[in-house]
N, C-alpha and C positions, 0 to 999 in steps of 0.2 A: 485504580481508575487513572488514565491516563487526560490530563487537562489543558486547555490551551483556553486562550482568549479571543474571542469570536464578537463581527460585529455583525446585526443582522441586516439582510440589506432587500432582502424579495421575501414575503410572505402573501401564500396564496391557496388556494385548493391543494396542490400536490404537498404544502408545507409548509415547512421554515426553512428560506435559504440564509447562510451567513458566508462571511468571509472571514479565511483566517490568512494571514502572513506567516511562510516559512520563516525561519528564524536558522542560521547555523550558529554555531558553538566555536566556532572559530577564533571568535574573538577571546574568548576565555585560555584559550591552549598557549603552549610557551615555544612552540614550534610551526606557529603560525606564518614564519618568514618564509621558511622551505617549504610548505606543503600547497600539492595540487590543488587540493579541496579549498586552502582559503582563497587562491587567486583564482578559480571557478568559482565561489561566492560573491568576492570582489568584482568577477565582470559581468556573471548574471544577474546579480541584485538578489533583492530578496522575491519572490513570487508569491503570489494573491491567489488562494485557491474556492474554489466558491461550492462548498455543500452542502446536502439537506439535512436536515436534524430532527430529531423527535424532542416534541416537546407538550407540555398541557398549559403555558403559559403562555399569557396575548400578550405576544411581544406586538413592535412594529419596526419598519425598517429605521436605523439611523440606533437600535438597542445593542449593550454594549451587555455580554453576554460571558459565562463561563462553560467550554462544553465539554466532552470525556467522552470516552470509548473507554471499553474494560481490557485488561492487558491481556486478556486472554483470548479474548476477536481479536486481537492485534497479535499473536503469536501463531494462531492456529489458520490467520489470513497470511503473513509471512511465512510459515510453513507449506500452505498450499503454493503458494507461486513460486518460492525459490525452490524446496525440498523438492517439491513431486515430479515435477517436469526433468531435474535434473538426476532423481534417483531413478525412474523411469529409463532414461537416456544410456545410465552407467549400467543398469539391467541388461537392456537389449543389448549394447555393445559387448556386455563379457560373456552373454548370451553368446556370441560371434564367435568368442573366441573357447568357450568350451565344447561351442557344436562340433570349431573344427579340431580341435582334440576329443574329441568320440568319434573323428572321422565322418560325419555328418554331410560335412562341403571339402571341396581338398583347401581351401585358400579361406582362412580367419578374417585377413582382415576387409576385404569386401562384405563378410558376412557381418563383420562388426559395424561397420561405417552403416549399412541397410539397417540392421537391428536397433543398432540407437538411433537413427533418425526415428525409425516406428517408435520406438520407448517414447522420445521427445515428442512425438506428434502425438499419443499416445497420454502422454501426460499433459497437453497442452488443452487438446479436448477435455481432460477428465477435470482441468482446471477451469473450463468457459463452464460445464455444466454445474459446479462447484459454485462459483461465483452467481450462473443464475440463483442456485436454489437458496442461498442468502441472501438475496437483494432486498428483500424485505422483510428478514428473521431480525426482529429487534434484537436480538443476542448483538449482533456486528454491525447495527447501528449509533453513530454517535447520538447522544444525546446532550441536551440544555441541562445544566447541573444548578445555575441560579445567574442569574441578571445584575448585573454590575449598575454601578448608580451612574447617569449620562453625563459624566463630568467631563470625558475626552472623546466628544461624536470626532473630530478631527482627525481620531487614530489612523484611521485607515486610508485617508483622503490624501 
């Protein structure tokens, strides 16, 4: 289970909303002089993300909160968005290019450049319908893991 520190800030019918702060790792590395990534950390700041959570405990907003997702909704939700769209994409395009060695089209690569758009657009669909049919499968929703004691309401502030 993967964990971060959440404070909770709207609790309502639809739920529990929290806030949690990006965090990069930047600081930890030994080549943080040269790299893109820290000086992209450095001028956007850290960012405040605000989502819902499942939970059976009356929090209220201003609760300083522990929450998780399981690494497995976290692997199998990073495999739908990067993998499929883009394996989709490499399908159709070499699609193009073995049509036109079967002689199929006389010219590959217009049939490649068509094929992978369709693949990607193809996969992009099968990822919105993907995404619907989760949106409410506790499997790949975060959840509240336990409630921190309200020593630092300030964190987020």
């Amino acid at each position: 289970m993967l964990e971060e520190t959440a404070q909770v800030v709207r609790v309502n019918g639809e739920g529990v909303w929290v806030e949690t702060q990006r965090k990069s790792t930047c600081s930890s590395c030994s080549a943080k002089s040269g790299c893109g990534t820290a000086t992209l950390s450095k001028v956007l700041g850290t960012r405040r993300s605000v989502i819902r959570v499942l939970t059976d405990l009356a929090l209220k907003p201003g609760d300083q909160v522990v929450i998780g997702i399981r690494e497995q909704a976290l692997v199998r939700g990073s495999m739908a968005v990067y993998a499929v769209p883009i394996l989709l994409l490499l399908l159709g395009a070499i699609s193009g290019e073995i049509g036109a060695q079967q002689n199929l089209w006389s010219n590959g690569e217009p049939a490649s450049i068509a094929l992978g758009i369709a693949g990607l657009t193809a996969g992009l669909y099968w990822l919105k319908r993907f995404t619907r049919s989760i949106r409410n499968d506790d499997d790949y929703q975060p959840v509240v893991l336990r409630m921190l004691a309200n020593r630092s309401r300030h964190l987020f502030q």
